[in-house]
VOBA-1610 file (N, C-alpha, C; in pm, whole numbers, padded with zeros to 5 digits, always signed):
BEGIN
Unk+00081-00121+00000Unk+00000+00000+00000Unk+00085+00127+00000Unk+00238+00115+00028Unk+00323+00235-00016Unk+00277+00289-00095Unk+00309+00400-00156Unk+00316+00450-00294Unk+00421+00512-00302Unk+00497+00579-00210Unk+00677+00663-00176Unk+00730+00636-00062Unk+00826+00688-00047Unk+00945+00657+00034Unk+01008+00780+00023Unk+01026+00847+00221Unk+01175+00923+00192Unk+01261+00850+00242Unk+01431+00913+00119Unk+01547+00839+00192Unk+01644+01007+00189Unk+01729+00964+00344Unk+01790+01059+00396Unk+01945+00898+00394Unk+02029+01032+00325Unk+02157+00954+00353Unk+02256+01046+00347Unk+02335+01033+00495Unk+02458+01108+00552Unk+02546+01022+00484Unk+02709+01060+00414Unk+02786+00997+00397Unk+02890+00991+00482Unk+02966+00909+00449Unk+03074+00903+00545Unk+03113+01035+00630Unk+03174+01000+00699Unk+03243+01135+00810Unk+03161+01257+00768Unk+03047+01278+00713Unk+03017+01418+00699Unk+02929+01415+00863Unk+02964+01543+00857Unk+02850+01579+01017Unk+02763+01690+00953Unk+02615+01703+00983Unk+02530+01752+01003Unk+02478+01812+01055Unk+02501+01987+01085Unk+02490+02094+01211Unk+02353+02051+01258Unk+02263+02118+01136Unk+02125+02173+01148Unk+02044+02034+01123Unk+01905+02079+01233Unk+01866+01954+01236Unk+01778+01921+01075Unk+01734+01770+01077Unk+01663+01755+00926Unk+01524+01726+00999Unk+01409+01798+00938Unk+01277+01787+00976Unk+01183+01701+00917Unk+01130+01560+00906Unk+01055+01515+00817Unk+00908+01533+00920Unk+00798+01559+00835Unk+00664+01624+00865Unk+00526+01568+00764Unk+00483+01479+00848Unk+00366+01417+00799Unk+00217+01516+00852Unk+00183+01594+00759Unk+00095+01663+00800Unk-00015+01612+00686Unk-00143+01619+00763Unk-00240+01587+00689Unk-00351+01653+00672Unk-00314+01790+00737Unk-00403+01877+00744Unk-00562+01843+00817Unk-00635+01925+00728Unk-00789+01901+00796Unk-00920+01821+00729Unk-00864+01799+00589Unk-00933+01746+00506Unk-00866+01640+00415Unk-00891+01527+00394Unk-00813+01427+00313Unk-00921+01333+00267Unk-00917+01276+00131Unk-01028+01146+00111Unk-01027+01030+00098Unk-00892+00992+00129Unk-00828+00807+00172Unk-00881+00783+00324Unk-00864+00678+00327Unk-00904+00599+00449Unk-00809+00559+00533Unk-00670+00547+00435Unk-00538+00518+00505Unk-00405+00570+00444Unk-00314+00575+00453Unk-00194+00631+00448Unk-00061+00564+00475Unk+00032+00511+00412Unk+00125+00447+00449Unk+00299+00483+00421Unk+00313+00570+00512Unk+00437+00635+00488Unk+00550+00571+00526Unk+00679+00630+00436Unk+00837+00488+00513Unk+00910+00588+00498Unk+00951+00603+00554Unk+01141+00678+00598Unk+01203+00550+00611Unk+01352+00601+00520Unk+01496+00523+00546Unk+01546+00639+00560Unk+01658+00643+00674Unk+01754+00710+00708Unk+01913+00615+00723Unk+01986+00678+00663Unk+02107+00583+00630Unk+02258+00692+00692Unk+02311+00670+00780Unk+02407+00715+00849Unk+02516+00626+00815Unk+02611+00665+00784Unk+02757+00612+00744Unk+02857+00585+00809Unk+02917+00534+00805Unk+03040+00539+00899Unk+03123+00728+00978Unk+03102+00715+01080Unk+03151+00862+01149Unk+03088+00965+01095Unk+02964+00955+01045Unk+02906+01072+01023Unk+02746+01083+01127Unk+02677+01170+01127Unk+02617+01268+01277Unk+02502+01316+01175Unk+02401+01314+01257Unk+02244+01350+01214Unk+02189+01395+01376Unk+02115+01506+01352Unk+01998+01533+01388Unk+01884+01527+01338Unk+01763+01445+01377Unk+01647+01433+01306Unk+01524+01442+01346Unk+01446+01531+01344Unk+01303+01544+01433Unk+01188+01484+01290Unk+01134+01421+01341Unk+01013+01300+01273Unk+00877+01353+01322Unk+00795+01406+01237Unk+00719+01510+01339Unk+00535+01443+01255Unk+00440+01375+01332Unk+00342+01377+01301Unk+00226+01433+01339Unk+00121+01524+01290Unk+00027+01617+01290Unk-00062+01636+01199Unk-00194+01653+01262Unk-00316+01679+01168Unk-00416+01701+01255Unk-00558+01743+01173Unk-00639+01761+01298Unk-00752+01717+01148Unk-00777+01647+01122Unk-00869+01561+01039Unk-00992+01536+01128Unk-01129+01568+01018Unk-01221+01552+01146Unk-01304+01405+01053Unk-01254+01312+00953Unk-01295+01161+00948Unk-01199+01072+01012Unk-01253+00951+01049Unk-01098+00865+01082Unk-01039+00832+00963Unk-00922+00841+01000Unk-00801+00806+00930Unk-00687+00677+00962Unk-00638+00609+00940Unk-00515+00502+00983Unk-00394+00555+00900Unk-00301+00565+00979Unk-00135+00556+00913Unk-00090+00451+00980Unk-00014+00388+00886Unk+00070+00272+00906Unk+00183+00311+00835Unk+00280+00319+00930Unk+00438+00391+00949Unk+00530+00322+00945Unk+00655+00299+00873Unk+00776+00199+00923Unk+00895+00350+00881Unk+00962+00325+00988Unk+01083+00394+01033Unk+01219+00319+01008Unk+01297+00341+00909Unk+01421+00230+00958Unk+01522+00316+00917Unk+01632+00320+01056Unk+01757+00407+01050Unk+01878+00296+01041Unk+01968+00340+00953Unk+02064+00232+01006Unk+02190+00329+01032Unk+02298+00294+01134Unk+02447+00360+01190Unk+02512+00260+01169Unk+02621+00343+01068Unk+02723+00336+01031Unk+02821+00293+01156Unk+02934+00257+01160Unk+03097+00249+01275Unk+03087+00390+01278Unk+03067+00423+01397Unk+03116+00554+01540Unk+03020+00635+01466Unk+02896+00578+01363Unk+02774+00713+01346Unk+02747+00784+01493Unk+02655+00849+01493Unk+02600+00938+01591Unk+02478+00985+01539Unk+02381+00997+01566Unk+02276+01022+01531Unk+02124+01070+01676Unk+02076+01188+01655Unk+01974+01179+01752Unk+01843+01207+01680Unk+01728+01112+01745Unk+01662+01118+01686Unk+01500+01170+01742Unk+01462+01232+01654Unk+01313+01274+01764Unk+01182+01267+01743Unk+01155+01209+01769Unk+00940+01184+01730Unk+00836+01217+01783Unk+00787+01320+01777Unk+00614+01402+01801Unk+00502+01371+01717Unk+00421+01307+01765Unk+00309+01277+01732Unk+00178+01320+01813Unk+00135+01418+01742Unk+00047+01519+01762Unk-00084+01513+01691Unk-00124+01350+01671Unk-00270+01359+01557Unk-00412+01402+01651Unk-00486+01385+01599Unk-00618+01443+01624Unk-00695+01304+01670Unk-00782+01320+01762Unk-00865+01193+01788Unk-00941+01124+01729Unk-00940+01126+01596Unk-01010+01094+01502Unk-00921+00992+01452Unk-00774+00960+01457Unk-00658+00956+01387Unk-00600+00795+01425Unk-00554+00690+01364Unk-00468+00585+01407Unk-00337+00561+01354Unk-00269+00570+01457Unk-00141+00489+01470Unk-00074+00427+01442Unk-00010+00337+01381Unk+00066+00217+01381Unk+00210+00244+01308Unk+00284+00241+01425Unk+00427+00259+01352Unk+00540+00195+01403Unk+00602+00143+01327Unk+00756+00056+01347Unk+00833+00106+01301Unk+00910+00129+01366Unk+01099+00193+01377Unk+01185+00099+01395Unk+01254+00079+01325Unk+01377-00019+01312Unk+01460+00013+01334Unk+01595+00051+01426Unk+01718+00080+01405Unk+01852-00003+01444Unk+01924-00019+01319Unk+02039-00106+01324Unk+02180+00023+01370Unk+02239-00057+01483Unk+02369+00043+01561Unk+02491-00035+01487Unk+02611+00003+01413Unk+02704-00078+01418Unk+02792-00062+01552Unk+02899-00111+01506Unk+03019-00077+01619Unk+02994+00084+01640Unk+03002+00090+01777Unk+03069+00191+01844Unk+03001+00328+01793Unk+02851+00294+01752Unk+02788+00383+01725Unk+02658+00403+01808Unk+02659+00554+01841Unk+02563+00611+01930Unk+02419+00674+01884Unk+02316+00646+01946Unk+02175+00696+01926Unk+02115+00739+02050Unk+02067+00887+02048Unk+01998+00965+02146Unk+01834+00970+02056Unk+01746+00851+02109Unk+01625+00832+02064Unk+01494+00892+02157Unk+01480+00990+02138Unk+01305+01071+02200Unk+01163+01054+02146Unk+01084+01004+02199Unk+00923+00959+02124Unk+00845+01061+02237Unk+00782+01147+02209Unk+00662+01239+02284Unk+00525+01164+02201Unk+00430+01108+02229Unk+00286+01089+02226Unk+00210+01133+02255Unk+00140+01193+02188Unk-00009+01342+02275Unk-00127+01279+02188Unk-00126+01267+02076Unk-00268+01250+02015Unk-00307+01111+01998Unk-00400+01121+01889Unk-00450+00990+01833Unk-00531+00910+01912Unk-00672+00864+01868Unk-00765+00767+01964Unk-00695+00644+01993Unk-00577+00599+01899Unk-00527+00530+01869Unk-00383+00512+01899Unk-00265+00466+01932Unk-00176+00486+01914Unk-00055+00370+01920Unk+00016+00323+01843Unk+00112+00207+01920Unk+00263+00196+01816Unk+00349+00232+01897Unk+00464+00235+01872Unk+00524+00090+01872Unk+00592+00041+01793Unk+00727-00067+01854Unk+00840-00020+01789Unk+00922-00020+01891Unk+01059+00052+01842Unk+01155-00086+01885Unk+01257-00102+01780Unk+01329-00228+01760Unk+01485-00141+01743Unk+01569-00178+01825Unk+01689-00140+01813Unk+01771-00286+01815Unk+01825-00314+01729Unk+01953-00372+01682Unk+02112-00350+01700Unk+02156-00437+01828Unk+02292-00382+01816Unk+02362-00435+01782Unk+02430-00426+01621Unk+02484-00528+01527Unk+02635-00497+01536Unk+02710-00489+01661Unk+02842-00431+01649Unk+02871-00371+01837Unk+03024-00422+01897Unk+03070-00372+01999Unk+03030-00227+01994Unk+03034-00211+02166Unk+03053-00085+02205Unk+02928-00023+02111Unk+02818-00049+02101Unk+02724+00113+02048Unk+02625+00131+02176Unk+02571+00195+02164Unk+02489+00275+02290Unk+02386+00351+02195Unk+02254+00309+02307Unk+02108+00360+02228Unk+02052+00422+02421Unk+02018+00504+02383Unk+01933+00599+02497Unk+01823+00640+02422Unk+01684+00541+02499Unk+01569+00520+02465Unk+01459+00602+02525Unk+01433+00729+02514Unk+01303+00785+02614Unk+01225+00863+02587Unk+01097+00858+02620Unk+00970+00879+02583Unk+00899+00914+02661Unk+00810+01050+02655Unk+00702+01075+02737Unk+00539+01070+02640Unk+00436+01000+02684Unk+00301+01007+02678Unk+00241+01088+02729Unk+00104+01095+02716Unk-00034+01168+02787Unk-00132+01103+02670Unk-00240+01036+02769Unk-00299+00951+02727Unk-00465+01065+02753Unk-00512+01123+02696Unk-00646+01162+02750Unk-00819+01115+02773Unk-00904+01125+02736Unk-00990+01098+02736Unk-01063+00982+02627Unk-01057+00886+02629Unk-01072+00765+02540Unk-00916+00748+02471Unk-00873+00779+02469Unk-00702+00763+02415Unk-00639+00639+02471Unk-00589+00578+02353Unk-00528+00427+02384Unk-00379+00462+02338Unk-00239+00445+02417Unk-00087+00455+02362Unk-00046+00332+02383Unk+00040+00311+02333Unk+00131+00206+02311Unk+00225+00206+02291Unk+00315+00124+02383Unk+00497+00167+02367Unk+00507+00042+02382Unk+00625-00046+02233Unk+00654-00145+02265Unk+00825-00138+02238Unk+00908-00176+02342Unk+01059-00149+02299Unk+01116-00275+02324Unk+01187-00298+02263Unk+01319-00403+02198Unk+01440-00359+02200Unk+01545-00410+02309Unk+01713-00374+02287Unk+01736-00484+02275Unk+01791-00501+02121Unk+01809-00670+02099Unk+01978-00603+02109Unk+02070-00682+02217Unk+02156-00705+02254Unk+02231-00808+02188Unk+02311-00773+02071Unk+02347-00922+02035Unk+02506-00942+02030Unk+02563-00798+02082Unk+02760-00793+02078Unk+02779-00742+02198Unk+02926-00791+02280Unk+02939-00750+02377Unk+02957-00628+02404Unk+02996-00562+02509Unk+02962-00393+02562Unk+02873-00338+02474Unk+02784-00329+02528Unk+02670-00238+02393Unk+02608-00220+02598Unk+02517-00098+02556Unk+02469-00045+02631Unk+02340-00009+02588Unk+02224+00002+02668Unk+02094+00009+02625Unk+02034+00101+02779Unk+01948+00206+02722Unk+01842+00264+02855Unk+01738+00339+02824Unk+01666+00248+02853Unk+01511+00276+02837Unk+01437+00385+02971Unk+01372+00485+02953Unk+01332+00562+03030Unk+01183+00638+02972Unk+01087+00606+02995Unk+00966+00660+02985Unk+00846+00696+03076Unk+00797+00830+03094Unk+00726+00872+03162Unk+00537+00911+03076Unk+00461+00839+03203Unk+00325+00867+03135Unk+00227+00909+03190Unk+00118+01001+03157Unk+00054+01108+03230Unk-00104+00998+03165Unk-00187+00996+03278Unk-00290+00937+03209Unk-00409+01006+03254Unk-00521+01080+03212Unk-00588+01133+03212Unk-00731+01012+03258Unk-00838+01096+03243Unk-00990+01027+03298Unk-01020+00971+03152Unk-01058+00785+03161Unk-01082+00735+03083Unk-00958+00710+02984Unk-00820+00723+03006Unk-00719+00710+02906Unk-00629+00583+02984Unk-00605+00520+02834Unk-00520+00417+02870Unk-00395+00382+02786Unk-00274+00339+02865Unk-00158+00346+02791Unk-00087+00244+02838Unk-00021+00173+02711Unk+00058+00042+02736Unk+00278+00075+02745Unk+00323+00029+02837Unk+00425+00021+02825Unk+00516-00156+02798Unk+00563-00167+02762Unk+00624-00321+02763Unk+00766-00304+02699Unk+00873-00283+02772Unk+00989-00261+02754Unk+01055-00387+02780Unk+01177-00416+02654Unk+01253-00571+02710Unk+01384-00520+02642Unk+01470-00532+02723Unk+01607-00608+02691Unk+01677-00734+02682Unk+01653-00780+02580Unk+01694-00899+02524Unk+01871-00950+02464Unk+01950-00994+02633Unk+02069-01005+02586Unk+02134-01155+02556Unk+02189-01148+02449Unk+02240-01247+02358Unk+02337-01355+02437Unk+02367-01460+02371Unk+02485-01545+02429Unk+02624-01462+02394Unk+02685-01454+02472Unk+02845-01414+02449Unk+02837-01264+02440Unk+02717-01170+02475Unk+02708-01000+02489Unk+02747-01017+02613Unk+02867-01031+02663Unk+02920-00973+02792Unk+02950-00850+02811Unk+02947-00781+02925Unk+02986-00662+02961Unk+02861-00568+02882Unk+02723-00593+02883Unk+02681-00547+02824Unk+02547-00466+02944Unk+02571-00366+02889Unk+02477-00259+03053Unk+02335-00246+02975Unk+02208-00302+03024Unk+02066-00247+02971Unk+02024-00257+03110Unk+01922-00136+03169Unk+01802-00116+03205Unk+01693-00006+03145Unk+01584-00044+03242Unk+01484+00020+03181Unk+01361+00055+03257Unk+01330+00193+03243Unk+01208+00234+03378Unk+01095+00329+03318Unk+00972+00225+03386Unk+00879+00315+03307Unk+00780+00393+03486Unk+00754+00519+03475Unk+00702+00604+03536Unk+00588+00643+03517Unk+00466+00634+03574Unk+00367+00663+03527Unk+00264+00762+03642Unk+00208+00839+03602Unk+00132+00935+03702Unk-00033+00920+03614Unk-00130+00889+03731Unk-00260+00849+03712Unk-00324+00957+03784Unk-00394+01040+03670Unk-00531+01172+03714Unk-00612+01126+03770Unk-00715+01032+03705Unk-00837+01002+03746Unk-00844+00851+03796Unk-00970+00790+03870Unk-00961+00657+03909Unk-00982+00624+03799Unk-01015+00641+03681Unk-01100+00587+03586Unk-00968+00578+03484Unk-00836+00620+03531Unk-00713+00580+03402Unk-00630+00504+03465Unk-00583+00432+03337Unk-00542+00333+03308Unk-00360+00241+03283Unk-00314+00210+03322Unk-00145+00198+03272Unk-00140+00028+03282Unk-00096-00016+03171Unk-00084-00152+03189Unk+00105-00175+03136Unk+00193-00190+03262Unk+00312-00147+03218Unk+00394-00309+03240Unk+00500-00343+03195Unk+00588-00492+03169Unk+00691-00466+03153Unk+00780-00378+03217Unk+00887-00382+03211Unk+01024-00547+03201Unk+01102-00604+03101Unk+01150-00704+03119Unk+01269-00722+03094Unk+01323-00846+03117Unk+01505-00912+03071Unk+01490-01004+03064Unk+01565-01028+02927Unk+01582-01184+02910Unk+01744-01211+02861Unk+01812-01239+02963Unk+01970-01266+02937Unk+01974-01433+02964Unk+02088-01466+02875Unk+02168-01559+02788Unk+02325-01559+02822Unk+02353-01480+02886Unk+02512-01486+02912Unk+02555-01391+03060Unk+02669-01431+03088Unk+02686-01370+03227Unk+02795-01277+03193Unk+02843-01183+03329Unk+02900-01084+03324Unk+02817-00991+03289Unk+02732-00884+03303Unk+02628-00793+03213Unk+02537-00727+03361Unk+02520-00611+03355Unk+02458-00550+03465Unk+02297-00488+03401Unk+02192-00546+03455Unk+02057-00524+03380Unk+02009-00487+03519Unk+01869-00395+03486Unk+01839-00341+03594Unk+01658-00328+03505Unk+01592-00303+03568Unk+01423-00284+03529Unk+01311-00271+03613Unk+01231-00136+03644Unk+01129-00138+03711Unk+01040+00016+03668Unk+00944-00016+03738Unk+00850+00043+03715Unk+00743+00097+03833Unk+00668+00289+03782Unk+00657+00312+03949Unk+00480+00343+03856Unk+00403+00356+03974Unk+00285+00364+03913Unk+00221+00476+04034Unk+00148+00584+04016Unk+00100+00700+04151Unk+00014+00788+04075Unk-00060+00851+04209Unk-00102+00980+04174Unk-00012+01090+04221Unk-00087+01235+04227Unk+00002+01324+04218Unk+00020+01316+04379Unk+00114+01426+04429Unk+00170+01349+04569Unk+00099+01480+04658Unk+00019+01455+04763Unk-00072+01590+04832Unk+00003+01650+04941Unk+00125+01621+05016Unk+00197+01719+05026Unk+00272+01815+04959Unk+00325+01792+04860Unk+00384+01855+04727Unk+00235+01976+04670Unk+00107+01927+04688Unk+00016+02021+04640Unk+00043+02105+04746Unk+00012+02073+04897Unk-00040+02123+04992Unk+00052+02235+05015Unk+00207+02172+04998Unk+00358+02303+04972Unk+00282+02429+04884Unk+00261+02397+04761Unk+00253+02495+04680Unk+00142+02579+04697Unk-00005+02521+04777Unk-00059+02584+04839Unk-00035+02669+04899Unk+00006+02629+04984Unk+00078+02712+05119Unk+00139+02905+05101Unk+00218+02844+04957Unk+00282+02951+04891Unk+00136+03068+04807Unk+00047+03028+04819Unk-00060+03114+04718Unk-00097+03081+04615Unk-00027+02927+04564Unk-00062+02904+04412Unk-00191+02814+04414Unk-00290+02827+04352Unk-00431+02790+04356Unk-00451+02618+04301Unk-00494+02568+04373Unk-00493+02357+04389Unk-00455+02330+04251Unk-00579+02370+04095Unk-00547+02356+03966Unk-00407+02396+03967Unk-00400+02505+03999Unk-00213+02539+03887Unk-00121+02455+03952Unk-00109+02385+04088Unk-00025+02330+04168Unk-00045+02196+04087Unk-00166+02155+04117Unk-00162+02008+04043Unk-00091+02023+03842Unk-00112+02105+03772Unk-00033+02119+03638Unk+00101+02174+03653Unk+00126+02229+03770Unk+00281+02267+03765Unk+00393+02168+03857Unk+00299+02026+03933Unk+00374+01938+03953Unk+00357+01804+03790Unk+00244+01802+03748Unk+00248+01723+03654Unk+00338+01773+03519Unk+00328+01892+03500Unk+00434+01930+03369Unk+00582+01880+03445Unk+00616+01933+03555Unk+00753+01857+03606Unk+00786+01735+03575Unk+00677+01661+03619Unk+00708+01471+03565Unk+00737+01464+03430Unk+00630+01508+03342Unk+00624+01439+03215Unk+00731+01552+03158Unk+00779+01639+03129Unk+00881+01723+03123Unk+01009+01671+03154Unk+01081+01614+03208Unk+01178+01484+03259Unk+01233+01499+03101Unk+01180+01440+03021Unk+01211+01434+02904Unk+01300+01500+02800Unk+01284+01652+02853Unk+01359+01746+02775Unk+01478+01796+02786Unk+01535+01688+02894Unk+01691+01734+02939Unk+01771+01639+02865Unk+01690+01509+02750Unk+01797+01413+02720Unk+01795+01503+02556Unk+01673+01618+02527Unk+01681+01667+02368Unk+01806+01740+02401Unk+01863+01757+02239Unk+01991+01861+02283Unk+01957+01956+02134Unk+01840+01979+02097Unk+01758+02067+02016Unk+01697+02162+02048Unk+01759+02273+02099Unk+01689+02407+02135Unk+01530+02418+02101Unk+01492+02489+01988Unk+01410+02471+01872Unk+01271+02387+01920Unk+01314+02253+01939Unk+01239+02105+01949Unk+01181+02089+02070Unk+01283+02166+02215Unk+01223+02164+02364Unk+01113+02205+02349Unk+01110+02347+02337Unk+01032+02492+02305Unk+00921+02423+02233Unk+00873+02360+02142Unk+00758+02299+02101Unk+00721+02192+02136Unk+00822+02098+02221Unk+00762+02020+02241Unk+00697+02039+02391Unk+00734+02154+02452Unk+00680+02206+02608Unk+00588+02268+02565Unk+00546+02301+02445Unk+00455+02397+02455Unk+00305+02266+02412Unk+00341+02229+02335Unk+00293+02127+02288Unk+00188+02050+02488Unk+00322+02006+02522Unk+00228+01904+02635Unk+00196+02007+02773Unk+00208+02133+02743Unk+00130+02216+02839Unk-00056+02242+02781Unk-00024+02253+02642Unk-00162+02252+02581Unk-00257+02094+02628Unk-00159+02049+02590Unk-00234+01894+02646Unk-00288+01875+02753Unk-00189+01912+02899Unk-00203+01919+02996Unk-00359+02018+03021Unk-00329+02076+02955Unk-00471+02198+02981Unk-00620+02112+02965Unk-00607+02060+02835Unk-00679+01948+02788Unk-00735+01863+02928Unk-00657+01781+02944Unk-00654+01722+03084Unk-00738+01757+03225Unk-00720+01854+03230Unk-00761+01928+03360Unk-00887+02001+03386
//
């Protein structure tokens, strides 16, 4: 059901200041039923990407996209990568990201989730080569009938490779969101560091988090770590900000933007913070 393909390819040792923006917008009116978009991104040996992956629309029929993502790194690539998905509730989901690490190549990977009635990620990282390192993290907000989905894979298959999964999720009244994170380490990946933690903050009794944090190791020597916290907002922390004059609503959104905000200290995209805070304060508003 393709019909195109973008391909982005860094060559060798070139580095890449400015970031590259790909933007699936679908505006407000469209007359398909579905949509099936593919990015390849191809990083070379010692060459560096910045990449923000940005999805948005506010379509008022349903719609389905079905998405495949596949990056591959080059020996000592570098690459960071960033994904906002901002559809409309009318809107579905489905997207797979593939990324192959060689040797000694690094990935700074960010997923923000705000829209869609719909939503489900699986992100598959491949570490086909010593020494690469993937830093995996993601914040949600799940709102009112809103279903997310985060499914992650550190397939561990060479020794020292490093993997860390970190995702935080805001769940609103009537919203529900899946986490299921695994590090999967190989026979003979010694010395190989994965954990992974998913965080979740629950608004209403009526939302939802169904979270699985896991490990499945095959060889010894290797330090894995995995858990997961599940709460509401914390009523001394309101009762502080009370105290100070700030009114129950703004206390409760100015401890919840803190949590799900976590996120914006691993972007190193000026530009990308700035919308993407502005982005889940609107949400947050939504919410409340």
């Amino acid at each position: 059901m393709m019909s195109d393909a973008i391909k982005v390819k860094i060559t060798k040792n070139n580095h890449i200041n400015k970031p590259i923006g790909i933007l699936f917008d679908y505006g407000t009116n469209i007359d398909i039923q579905s949509s099936s978009p593919r990015c390849i991104i191809e990083v070379e040996d010692g060459a560096s990407i910045k990449l923000i992956h940005a999805h948005t629309a506010k379509i008022n029929t349903p719609h389905v996209i079905n998405s495949v993502i596949q990056v591959n790194l080059g020996k000592k690539a570098n690459a960071e990568f960033v994904k906002v998905q901002n559809y409309s509730t009318n809107q579905t989901l489905i997207e797979k990201t593939k990324i192959n690490l060689s040797a000694e190549a690094f990935l700074n990977y960010s997923s923000v989730e705000l829209g869609g009635q719909l939503s489900r990620a699986d992100i598959i990282i491949n570490f086909n080569g010593k020494s690469s390192t993937a830093l995996i993290n993601g914040a949600y907000i799940a709102g009112n009938n809103q279903h997310i989905d985060n499914h992650i894979l550190a397939n561990h298959a060479h020794a020292m490779t490093h993997s860390s999964q970190n995702f935080y999720g805001v769940i609103g009244n009537k919203g529900c969101a899946v986490f299921n994170g695994k590090a999967l380490v190989h026979k003979g990946a010694f010395d190989t560091n994965a954990n992974q933690y998913n965080h979740n903050l629950l608004l209403s009794e009526n939302a939802e988090i169904n979270t699985k944090p896991e490990l499945e190791i095959y060889t010894d020597d290797v330090k894995c770590s995995h858990g997961t916290t599940v709460g509401q907002l914390d009523e001394d922390a309101i009762f502080y900000l009370r105290s100070r004059g700030i009114p129950k609503e703004l206390a409760k959104q100015l401890l919840t933007k803190t949590f799900i905000t976590r996120i914006l200290a691993d972007i190193n995209i000026p530009n990308v913070k700035e919308y993407i805070e502005s982005l889940i304060e609107l949400k947050l508003k939504e919410l409340s």
